[in-house]
Steps between C-alpha positions, in 0.01 A plus 500: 500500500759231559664496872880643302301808357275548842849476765706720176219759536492513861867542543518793235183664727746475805812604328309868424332526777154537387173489685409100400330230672719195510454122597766325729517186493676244684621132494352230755853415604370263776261324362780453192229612251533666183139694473508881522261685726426851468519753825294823602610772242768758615491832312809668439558857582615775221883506573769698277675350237815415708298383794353268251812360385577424884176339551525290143815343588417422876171363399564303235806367664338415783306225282769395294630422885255276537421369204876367478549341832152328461522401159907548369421169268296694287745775435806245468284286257442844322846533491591172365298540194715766405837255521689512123377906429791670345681705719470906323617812625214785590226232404194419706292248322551114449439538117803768497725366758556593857804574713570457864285760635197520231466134542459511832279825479247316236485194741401676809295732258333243252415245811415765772449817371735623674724790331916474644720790429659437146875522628655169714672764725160681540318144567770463765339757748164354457365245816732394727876403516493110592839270575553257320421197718136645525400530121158369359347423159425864358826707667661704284901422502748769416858416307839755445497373109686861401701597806182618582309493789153319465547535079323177446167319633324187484199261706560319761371118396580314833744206542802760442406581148377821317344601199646794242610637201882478532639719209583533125477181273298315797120462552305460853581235685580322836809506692699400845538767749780260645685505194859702455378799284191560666607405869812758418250757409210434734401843621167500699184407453131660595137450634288675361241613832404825354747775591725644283784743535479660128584881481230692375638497148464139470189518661400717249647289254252239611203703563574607074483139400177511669365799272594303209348145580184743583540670132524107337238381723237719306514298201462183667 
């Protein structure tokens, strides 16, 4: 079973809350290395369905926490290789087209296996609320594109410059957070340290996705 399939099938056993036997493992951060070491096995307690949802989102947010501050290249240079897809309204895959918030979503998703609320305003009470001065590759940056708050999303790249899908008749791509549009209509950003402050509909919301990756999983 190939490492995507073994973490996917680990974080759909958390997400439900079922009695499994999972592997943690953890990056040498010190030493600067790259190997993967497995750690003593932790068994998950029976939890309800809810709980579960709770648990799914602060676990696996958790290591998307530190999988992005150690390694935010690889998620930027995921992001990058999705520069000229059309932009598409309600689409979620490259082949279809993407807008601002499913682009983002299939990143973070795709690279990390991580899954982000499908709305931007739902993504914007996910992590932590950052200033400005104090963003990183891998922050999430908010935009009033509608007279509406947080109503658009992108990646933070570094060096003042994000990645997104901008709108209708464009396709991903990079842009200046200094410049006058998006400077204008700057409206937050967030790091994502998992916490979360979803009601329990969009919780559910996520915890539903879940179900389904679960049902397309099977035929894998």
């Amino acid at each position: 079973m190939s490492l995507k399939k073994a973490l996917l099938s680990q974080i759909l056993g958390l997400s439900l809350g079922l009695s499994v036997s999972i592997s943690a493992f953890a990056v040498d951060a010190a030493a600067g290395s790259d190997a993967i070491a497995p750690s003593a096995e932790v068994v998950v307690p029976k939890e309800s369905m809810f709980q579960a949802g709770r648990a799914y989102i602060s676990r696996v947010s958790d290591r998307l926490a530190d999988t992005v501050s150690g390694k935010p290249e690889e998620l930027i240079n995921r992001a990058m290789q999705v520069i000229g897809v059309r932009y598409r309204w309600d689409a979620e895959l490259p082949q279809s087209g993407l807008d601002g918030s499913s682009f983002v979503g299939y990143v973070f998703k795709d690279k990390l296996g991580f899954l982000l609320p499908r709305k931007s305003t739902q993504m914007s009470r996910v992590g932590k609320p950052i200033n400005r001065d104090e963003l990183q590759p891998g922050d999430l940056v908010f935009f009033n594109t509608m007279r509406l708050t947080f109503s658009h999303v992108g990646i933070y790249v570094g060096d003042n410059k994000f990645i997104h899908s901008p709108s209708k008749g464009t396709s991903v791509r990079v842009d200046d957070l200094s410049s006058l549009y998006w400077d204008k209509r700057f409206d937050g950003a967030r790091r994502l340290d998992g916490s979360d402050n979803l009601n329990d509909s969009e919780r559910q919301e996520l915890l539903d996705e879940v179900k389904e990756i679960k049902r397309k999983s099977r035929s894998l």
